[in-house]
C-alpha positions in Angstrom: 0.0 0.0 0.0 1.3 3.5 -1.1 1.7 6.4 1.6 -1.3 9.2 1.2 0.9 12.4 -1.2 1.2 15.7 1.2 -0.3 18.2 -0.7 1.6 21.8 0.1 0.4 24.5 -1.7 2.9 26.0 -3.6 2.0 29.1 -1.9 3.2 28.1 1.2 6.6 27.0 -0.1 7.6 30.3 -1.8 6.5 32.0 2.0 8.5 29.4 3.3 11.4 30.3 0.9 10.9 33.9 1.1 11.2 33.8 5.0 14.0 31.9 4.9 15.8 34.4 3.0 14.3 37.5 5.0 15.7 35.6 8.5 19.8 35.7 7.0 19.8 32.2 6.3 21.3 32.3 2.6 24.1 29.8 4.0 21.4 27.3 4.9 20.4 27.6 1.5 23.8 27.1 0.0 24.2 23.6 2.2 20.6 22.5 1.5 21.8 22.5 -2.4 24.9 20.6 -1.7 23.2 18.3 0.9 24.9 19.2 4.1 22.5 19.0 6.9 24.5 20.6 10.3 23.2 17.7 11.7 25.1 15.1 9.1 28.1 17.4 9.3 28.1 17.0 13.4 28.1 13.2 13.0 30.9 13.7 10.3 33.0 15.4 12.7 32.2 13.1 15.2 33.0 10.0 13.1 36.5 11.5 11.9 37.3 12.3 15.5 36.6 8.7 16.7 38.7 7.1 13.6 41.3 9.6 14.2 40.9 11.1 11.1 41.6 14.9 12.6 41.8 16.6 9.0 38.6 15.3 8.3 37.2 16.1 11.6 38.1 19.6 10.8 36.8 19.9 7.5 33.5 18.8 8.6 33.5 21.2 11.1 34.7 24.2 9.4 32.1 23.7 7.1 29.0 23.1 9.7 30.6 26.5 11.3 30.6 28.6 8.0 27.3 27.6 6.7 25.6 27.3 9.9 27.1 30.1 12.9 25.2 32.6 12.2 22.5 30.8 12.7 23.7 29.4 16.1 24.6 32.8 17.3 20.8 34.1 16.7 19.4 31.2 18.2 21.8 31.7 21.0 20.8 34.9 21.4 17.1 34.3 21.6 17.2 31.9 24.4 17.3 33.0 28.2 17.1 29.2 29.7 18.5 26.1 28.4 15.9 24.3 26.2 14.1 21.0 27.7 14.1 17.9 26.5 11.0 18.7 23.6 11.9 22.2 22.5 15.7 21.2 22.0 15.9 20.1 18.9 14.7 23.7 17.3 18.1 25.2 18.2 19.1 22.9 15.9 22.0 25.3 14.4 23.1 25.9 17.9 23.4 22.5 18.9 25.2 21.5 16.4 27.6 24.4 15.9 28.3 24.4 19.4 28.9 20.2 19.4 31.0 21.5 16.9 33.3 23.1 18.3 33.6 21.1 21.1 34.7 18.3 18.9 37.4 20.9 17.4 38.6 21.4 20.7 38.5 17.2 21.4 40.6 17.2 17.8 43.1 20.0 19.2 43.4 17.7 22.6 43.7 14.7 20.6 46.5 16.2 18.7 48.6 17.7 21.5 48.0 21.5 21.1 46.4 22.3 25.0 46.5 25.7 24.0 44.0 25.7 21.3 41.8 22.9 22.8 41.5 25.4 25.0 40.4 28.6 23.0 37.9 25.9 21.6 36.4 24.8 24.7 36.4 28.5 26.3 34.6 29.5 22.6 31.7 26.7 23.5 31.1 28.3 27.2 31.1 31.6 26.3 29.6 31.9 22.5 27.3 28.1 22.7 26.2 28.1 26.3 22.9 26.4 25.8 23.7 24.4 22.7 22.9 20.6 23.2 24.0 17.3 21.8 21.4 14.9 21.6 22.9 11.4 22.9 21.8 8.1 21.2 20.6 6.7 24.2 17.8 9.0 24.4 18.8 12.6 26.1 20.5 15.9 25.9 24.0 16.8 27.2 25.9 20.3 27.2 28.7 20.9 25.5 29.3 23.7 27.7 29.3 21.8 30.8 31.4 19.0 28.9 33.8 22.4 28.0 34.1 23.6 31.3 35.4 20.0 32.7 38.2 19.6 29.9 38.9 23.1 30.9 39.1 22.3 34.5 40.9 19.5 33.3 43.6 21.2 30.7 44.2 23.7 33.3 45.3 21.2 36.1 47.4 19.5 33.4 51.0 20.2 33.9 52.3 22.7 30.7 
């Protein structure tokens, strides 16, 4: 048996078009065409940095910040209180700009330079505060509060 079609007027998809322009979102645009969801460029970071593949893991996450920062950075702005559990997911952009650069500061760890894991992880408290990661197992975590440890951490470290 076939699904029911959606019918959407093609009304409502030039309103939705013409908002998306109106909000600043051009780079979402951009990555739509080419196919690169912030969300599949989070798990492309994240599956580099687990196979080691740090040049990768950067790519991925240069790209999810240059298409998608802006983005994070209004939606960061807009918030006053950390999402719960069923509104997270529409920060979408500022979850997974601020994973992000998390991971980028996991990558500069991973490769030995303290110094910029550091900037990283400072970047995530400051600029990403209430960006989330959603875990597999069913629930948020913070990258901010995940920043702050590895901070806590770093800073402990001997030089």
């Amino acid at each position: 048996m076939l699904a029911p079609r959606l019918s959407i007027p093609k009304r409502a998809v030039w309103a939705t078009a013409a908002l998306f322009c109106l909000n600043g979102l051009a780079e979402g645009q951009e990555a739509a065409a080419s196919g690169e969801s912030s969300s599949a460029l989070t798990m492309q970071a994240w599956s580099a940095f687990e196979r080691q593949d740090y040049p990768a893991a950067r790519v991925a996450i240069e790209r999810c910040q240059s298409l998608y920062g802006t983005q994070a950075v209004e939606m960061q702005s807009k918030l006053t209180a950390l999402p719960d559990t069923e509104n997270g997911h529409q920060a979408w952009a500022l979850n997974d700009v601020g994973t992000c650069t998390f991971v980028l500061g996991k990558v500069a760890e991973a490769e030995g330079k303290k110094d910029e894991a550091m900037t990283f992880y400072q970047k995530v408290v400051e600029a990403y505060p209430y960006a989330q990661c959603w875990d597999k197992s069913g629930w948020f975590w913070q990258p901010a509060v995940a920043a702050r440890e590895r901070l806590a951490f770093l800073s402990l470290e001997a030089p």
